[in-house]
Structure formats: structure tokens, C-alpha cells
N, C-alpha and C positions, 0 to 999 in steps of 0.2 A: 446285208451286203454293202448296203451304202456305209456304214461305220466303219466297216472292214475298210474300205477304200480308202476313207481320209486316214484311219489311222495307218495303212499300209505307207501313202506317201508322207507323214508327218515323221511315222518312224526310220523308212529311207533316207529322210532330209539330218537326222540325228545320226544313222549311223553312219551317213557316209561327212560328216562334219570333221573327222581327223584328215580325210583324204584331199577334202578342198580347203581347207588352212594350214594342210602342209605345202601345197602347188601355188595356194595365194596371198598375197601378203593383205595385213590391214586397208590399205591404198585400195587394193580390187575388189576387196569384200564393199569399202566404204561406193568404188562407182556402180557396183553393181546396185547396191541401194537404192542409192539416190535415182538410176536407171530405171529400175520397179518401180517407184512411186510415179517417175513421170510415165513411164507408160499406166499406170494403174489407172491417172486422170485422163488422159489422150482417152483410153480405151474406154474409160465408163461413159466419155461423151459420143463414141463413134461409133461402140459395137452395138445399143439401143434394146438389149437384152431380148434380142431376138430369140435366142432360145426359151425365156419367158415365153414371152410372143407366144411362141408354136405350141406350146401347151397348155395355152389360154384355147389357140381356136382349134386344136385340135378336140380339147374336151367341151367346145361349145358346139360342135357338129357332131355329131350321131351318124351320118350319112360319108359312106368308106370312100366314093368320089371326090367328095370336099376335103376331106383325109387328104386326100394325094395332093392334091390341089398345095393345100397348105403347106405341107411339110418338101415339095416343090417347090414353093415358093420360097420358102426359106432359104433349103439351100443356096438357092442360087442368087435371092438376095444377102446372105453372107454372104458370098462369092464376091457382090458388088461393091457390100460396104468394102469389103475388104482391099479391091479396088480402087474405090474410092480414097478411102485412106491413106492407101500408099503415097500418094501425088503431096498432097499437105504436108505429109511426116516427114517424104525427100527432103519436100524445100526447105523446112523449116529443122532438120537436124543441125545443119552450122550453128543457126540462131538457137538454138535449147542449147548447144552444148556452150556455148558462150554463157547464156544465161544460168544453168546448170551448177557446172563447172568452173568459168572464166576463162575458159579456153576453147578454141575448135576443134581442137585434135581429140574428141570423143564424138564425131561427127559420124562415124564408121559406125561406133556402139548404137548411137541411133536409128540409123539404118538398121541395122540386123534386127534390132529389137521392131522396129516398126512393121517389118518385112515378115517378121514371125507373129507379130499381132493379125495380120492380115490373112496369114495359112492357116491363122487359131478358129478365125472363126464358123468356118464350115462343119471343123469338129464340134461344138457349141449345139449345133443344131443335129448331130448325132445323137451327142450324148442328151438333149433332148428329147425329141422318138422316144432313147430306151425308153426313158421316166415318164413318158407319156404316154408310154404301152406299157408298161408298169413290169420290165424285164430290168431287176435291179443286175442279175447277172451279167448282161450284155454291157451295164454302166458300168461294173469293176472290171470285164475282161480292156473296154475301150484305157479305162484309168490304167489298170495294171500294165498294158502296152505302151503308154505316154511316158509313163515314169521309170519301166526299166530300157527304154529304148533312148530317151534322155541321157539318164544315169550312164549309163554302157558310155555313150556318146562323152559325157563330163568327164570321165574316168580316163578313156583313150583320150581326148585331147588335151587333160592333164597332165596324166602323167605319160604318156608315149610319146605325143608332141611339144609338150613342156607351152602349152599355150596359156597365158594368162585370163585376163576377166573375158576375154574374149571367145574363149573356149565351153562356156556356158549358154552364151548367144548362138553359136553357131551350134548348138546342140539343141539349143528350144526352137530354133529354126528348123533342123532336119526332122524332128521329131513333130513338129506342127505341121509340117508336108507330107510326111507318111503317115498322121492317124487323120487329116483328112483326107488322103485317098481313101484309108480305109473306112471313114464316116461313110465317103462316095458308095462305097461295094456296101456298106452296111443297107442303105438308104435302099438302095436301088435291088439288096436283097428282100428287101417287104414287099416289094412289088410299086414302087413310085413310080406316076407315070411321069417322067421329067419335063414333058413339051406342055404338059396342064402348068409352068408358071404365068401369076396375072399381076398385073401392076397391079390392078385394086385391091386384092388379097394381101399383097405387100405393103400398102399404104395403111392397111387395118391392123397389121403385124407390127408397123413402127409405130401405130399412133398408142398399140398398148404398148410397146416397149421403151421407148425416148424417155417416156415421164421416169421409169423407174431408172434407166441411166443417171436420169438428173437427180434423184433422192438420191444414189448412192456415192453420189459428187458431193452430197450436203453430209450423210453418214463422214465420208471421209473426213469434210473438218471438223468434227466431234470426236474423230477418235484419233486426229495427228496435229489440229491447230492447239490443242496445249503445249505443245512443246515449245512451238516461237512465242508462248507466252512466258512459259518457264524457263526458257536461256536468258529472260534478260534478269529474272530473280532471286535464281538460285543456279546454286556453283553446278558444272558439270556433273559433279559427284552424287550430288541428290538428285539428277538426270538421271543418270544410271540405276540408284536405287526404284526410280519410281515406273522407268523402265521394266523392270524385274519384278515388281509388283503387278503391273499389269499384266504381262505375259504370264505369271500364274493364275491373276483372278480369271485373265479370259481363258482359261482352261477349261469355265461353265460350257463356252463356244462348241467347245469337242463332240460335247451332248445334244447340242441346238443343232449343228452345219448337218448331221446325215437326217438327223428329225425332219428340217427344212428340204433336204432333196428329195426326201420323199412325199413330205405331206405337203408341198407346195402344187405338186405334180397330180398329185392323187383324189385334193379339197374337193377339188370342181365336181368329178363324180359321188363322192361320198355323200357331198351336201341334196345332191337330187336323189338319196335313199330316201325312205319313208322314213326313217330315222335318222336321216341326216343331219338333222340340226342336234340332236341330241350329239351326236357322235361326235360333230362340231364341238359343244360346249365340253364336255366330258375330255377329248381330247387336251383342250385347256389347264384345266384344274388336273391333270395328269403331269401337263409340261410345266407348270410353276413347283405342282410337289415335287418333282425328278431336281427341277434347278434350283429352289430352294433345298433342298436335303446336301444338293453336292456344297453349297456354300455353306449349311452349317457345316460342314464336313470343313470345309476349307479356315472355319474360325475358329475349329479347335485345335487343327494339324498341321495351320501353315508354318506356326512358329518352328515345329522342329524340323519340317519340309525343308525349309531353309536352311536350316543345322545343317543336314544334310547336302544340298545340292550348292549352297553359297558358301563362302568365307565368311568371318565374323562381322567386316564391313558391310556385308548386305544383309544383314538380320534384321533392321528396324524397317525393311518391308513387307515384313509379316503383319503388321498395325493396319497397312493399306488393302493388302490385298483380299476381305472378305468385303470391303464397300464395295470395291472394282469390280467384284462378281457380280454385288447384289445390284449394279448399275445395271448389269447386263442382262440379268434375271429379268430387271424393271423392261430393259427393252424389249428381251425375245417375247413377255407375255404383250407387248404394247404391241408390236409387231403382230402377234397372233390378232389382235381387236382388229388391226385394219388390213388381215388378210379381205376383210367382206371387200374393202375395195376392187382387188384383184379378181375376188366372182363376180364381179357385176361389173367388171371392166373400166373401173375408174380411176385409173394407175394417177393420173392427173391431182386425183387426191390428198394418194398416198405421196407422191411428191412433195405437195405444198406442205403436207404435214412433218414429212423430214425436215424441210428449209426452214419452218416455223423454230424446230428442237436446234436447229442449225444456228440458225442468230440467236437464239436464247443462250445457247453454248457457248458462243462465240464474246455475248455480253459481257457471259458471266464467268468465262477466262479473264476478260478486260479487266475486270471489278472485283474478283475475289483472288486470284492468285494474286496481284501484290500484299493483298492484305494478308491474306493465311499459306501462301505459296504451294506446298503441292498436297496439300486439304482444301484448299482454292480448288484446285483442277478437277480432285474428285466430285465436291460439291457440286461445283457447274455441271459435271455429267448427270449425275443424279438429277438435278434440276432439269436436264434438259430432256430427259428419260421421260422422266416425270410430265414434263408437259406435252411430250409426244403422246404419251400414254392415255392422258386425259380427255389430249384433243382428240388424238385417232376415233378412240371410245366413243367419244360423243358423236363426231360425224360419219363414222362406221356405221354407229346405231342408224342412223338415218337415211343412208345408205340400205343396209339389211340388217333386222334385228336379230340380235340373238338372245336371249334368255340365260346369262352365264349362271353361273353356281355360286354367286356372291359371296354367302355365309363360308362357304368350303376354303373359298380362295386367301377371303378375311383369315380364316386358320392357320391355313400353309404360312402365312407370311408372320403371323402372330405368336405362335409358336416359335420362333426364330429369335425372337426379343429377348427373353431370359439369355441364351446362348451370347449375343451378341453384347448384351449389359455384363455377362460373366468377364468374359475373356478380357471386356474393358476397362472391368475394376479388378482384376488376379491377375497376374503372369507371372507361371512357376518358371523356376529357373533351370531345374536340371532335363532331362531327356529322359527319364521315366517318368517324374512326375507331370510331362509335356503331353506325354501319347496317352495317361491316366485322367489328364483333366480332357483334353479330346474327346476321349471314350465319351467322357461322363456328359460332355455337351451336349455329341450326336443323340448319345440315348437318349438324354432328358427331351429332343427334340420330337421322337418317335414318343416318348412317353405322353409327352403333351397331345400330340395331336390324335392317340389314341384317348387321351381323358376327355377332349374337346369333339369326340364322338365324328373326327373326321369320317370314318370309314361307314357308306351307307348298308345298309342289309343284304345288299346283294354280293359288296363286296367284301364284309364280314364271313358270311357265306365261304366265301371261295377263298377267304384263310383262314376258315377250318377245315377246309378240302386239303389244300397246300400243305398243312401241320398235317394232318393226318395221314397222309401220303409218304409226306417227310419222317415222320416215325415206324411207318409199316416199312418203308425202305433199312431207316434204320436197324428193325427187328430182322429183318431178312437177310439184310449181311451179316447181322453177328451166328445166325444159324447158319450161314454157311461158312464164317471161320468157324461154330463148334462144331462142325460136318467136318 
């Protein structure tokens, strides 16, 4: 349900892309941009991931009082931040749109977007609850009401009102005020007692959330300070390629973001099974096979992907885009290491340990794009991945240990190397011979990792269950087409 969601609003945003670049021109598309990014930073320092928060303490209390308690407090500290917010964002909209822009006549767009940042965040702590009661249902009906009651909204002040970039705003604005009343009625339908909120409840809720704000302020310049490095050393045009490269390699992302809404939500109780650490580690070595398999997939089939979806000028981003992935593989598994932080409430950790990959990244744009330009940019992510990964690791371990599958993990990613060496010394030309050398990658990738005795007894086992299954089905419908 949660995959369904993202992909429901990712594939909404694609189809309705003829509709909002026939009503807006390049100009509104570009303030809208630049608009989203500044709220993206305004908001990761002020909303303090309060919805985290509440699924930390609501799986660290067992007892259905403390429950209300919390998930009370929440609200209405969203209510506050959001409050709070607003007064800063007022004053300082002239001054962003100046700095922004160079102008203050986007002073308006600030507002609206600060004003809808602020009605966002009660919904936040709904769509919380669900995942913290583990009703993935209740999270796609709140998603699926956000994004056609939006949409509806874009459409009519498109095209019936013929309103420009503004018409977007004032659509995430009414749309963030009706799905937090609706959060309100969701909340208050579980039975919340509203008058249980406590300051000190909410002080416990910011002190897990703030730090993880601040990591995702350091995430940000790892995934957009390349670019002020690479305007100054290569043309626009290789901008755009490397652009386009990215957005296919993070296409791994698609598989990680519903993985993430659920099993971020979910850890806390799983790990206090009897088996919880097992399911812990095993979990793991599941999410590197899943995201390594889609990135070999990605080294043998980007070249004709792009055939496909690009013009001939954007075809030498098929070269980039299986590192990109594999950057991102390196993170979501590094990310998995210093989930232990988040059980044991050390958000503060995982913070330092982003800022750490943060300046690493940040060096090694300085240092390696001029020299290799945008082989520079991927390196330094790699690198910076890389050292997230190591450090998390280490002081995760220390933290709370796990016992991961070392040997399995070594596989999954080892396996990959032939694929990756192939494609880097071959590239066929035409578009059969494209989707035939593909083919031959992926297999050899499952080949490998069944000759390297990946799959333990158990779950050998249960793919001879699977094939067997798979061919009794098979037998059974040809008897009944010769019926």
C-alpha cells in the first residue's frame, strides 16, 4: 500500500505534466523551483520531524495512556511549530525573494508557500498514527485525498482561472488545510484524549526529531551542492545530461521510499521479537539484494532506456547512470547500519554522521570536479556514501550490535563486478543487440550469486516450493484449455 502511494502521486505528477506546461511557461516552472527548494530548507530546519518523533515514542510506550499523551502532543505541537513558523517566514519573504530571485515581487509566493508549510504540518503527524498503528490503508486513503484534491485544485486554477505559478500555491495551501482537518477527525477518531498535551512530552519529541532535521539539511548538500560546483566547469549542456542521469540512477529510490515508510515505523516493534535481531539483520541482506539486482538491471538496459525516452544528445548518460544508483544502494544499505541509532534514540548520532559525509562531499566537489568534472561529482558521492557507511557502521555497532550476514552481503555486491566491467569494456550499437547484452548481464548476475551459494537452505527450500507450485499451476491450465 505504501508503494502504491508513491507510485499513484509520482505517476499523477507525469500525467498531468502536458496540462501544467501548457498553462505555464518555462519562467513559472523555473520560480516554482527554486520556491521548493527554499521551502525544502526553511522546512527541514522548523518542522523537526515530528512525525519521526511520534513513532519513536509511541513504539517506546506499551501503555495506551502514554499513547494519547503523545500523539496529543504532537498534534498540537505541529499546530505550534507551525505557528511559530509563520511570524519568521512573513518577515523574511521580501528578504528571500530578493535574495532568491533579485527581486521582491515574489514576496506573495513566499507567503503562500510558508502559510501551506504551516497547515502541512498537523497532517504529518496523521499520517504518522497510521504507520505507527501499522494501518498502511488509512496512509494511502490520507495520500490519495492530498493529491486528487490538489490536482482538482491545479487543473481548475489553470485552466478555468488561467492563473499562473501561483495557481499551484494556492492549491497546496487549500489542500494542506482540508487534509489537516481531516488528520484532526482521523486523530480524534482513535480515541485521543486532546487535553493530555505536556510540554515535557514535547520537549522529548523535539529532542528525537531536531537532530534528524539537521541530517537532512546535510543530505541536501550531497545531493544538490554539485551542481554550484559544476556551473562553474562545465557547459549547461553537460548540466542537463548529468541531470538526466541522475533522475534515472535514483530510480533505485522508488524501491527504498515505501520500504523506508514502512520499516522505519515498524523496526522498533520487530526488534523486541524473540527474533528480532535476526529479522533485523536478514531484513538487510534482502534490501542490498532487491537494490543491487535493480542496478544491475540498470547497467545493462540504461543504454537503450535512453534510446528510448531521450534524443541522441542525451545518450552518453547511460555511462553515469549505474554509479548513481550504485551511490545510492551504498547509502540506503549505510542508512540501514545507523537505523540502531533511531532504536535507541540517538538521532544526535545519526546527524553528526550525515555532516561528517556532508563535508566529505562537499571537499570532494571542491577537489575532484575541476579535475574530472562530472566523474568528479559522482566520485565525491561515492566517497561520501562510503564514509557514511563505514562511520555509521562503526558507531551503530556501539550503539547496538547486530550480527549482519557479512559473507551474503560480500556476494550481492560481488556478483555485480563482472556486469559492471562488461558493459565498461562493450557497448553494442544497435537496439537488439542492447536489450540481448542486458539480458545476458542480469542473468549472469543471478547466475553468479546462485554459484556463490547465496541462497541459504531455508530459502532454497522455498524455491523449490515456488517452481513447484509454478509448474503444477502451469499443468493445470493447459488441462483446462484441453477441457
Amino acid at each position: 500500500m505504501y508503494a502504491v502511494s508513491v507510485f499513484i502521486g509520482r505517476t499523477a505528477s507525469f500525467l498531468l505534466f502536458p496540462v501544467y506546461t501548457r498553462f505555464l511557461s518555462p519562467a513559472d516552472y523555473g520560480v516554482l523551483e527554486l520556491l521548493d527548494l527554499t521551502l525544502y530548507v526553511y522546512g527541514t530546519l522548523l518542522g523537526m520531524r515530528i512525525g519521526e518523533a511520534l513513532v519513536y515514542r509511541w513504539s517506546a510506550s506499551g501503555d495506551d495512556r502514554q499513547r494519547e499523551t503523545t500523539v496529543a502532543t504532537a498534534y498540537w505541537g505541529a499546530v505550534l511549530l507551525g505557528i511559530l513558523s509563520l511570524l519568521p517566514g512573513w518577515l523574511l519573504s521580501e528578504r528571500l525573494s530578493l535574495i532568491v530571485f533579485g527581486t521582491g515581487a515574489y514576496r506573495g509566493g513566499f507567503i503562500l508557500m510558508f502559510t501551506a508549510f504551516a497547515a502541512s504540518l498537523p497532517v504529518e503527524v496523521g499520517l504518522a498514527l497510521a504507520r505507527a498503528r501499522d494501518r498502511s490503508i488509512h496512509y494511502f486513503y490520507f495520500s490519495l485525498s492530498r493529491l486528487v484534491l490538489g490536482a482538482s485544485l491545479n487543473v481548475f486554477f489553470l485552466a478555468v482561472l488561467h492563473w499562473k505559478y501561483e495557481a499551484m500555491l494556492w492549491s497546496n495551501l487549500i489542500a494542506s488545510m482540508a487534509i489537516s482537518a481531516a488528520s484532526l477527525a482521523y486523530i480524534s477518531a482513535q480515541g485521543c484524549r486532546w487535553g493530555s498535551f505536556r510540554f515535557g512530552e514535547l520537549r522529548k519529541l523535539l529532542a528525537y526529531g531536531a537532530p534528524l532535521g539537521l541530517g537532512g539539511l546535510g543530505m541536501l548538500l550531497i545531493h544538490y551542492g554539485d551542481r554550484f560546483f559544476l556551473r562553474k566547469h562545465v557547459s549547461l549542456g553537460e548540466i542537463g545530461i548529468y541531470a538526466l542521469a541522475y533522475k534515472i540512477g535514483m530510480l533505485v529510490t522508488n524501491l527504498q521510499t515505501p520500504f523506508d515508510i514502512y520499516w522505519r515505523s515498524q523496526m522498533f516493534e520487530v526488534v523486541r521479537r524473540q527474533d528480532g535481531a535476526r529479522v533485523y539483520v536478514r531484513v538487510c541482506t534482502y534490501l542490498a539484494l532487491t537494490l543491487m539486482a535493480f542496478t544491475v538491471f540498470l547497467i545493462g538496459f540504461s543504454t537503450p532506456l535512453l534510446r528510448v525516452l531521450a534524443g541522441p544528445d542525451f545518450r552518453s548518460a547511460a555511462q553515469y547512470v549505474p554509479w548513481i544508483a550504485f551511490a545510492y544502494v551504498i547509502r540506503t544499505i549505510g542508512g540501514h547500519f545507523r537505523n540502531a541509532f533511531l532504536l535507541e534514540g540517538a538521532t544526535h548520532m545519526d546527524a553528526a554522521i550525515v555532516w561528517v559525509g556532508a563535508l566529505v562531499c562537499l571537499g570532494g566537489y571542491a577537489w575532484l570536479i575541476p579535475r574530472y568534472t562530472l566523474w568528479g561529482a559522482i566520485l565525491a558521492t561515492l566517497i561520501a556514501f562510503g564514509v557514511m557507511l563505514a562511520a555509521g557502521f562503526w558507531q551503530a555497532q556501539r550503539v547496538r550490535r547486530f550480527d549482519f550476514e557479512y559473507r551474503r552481503l560480500a556476494i550481492v555486491f560481488a556478483a555485480a563486478l563482472p556486469a559492471a566491467l562488461a558493459s565498461w569494456w562493450y557497448q553494442p550499437s544497435g537496439m537488439l543487440l542492447q536489450l540481448a547484452f542486458g539480458a545476458v548481464l542480469f542473468s549472469s548476475y543471478l547466475v553468479l550469486l546462485a554459484l556463490a551459494r547465496f541462497p541459504d537452505e531455508d530459502e532454497r527450500q522455498l524455491l523449490r516450493q515456488l517452481r513447484a507450485r509454478f509448474f503444477a499451476f502451469l499443468a493445470a491450465a493447459a488441462r483446462r484449455t484441453g477441457a
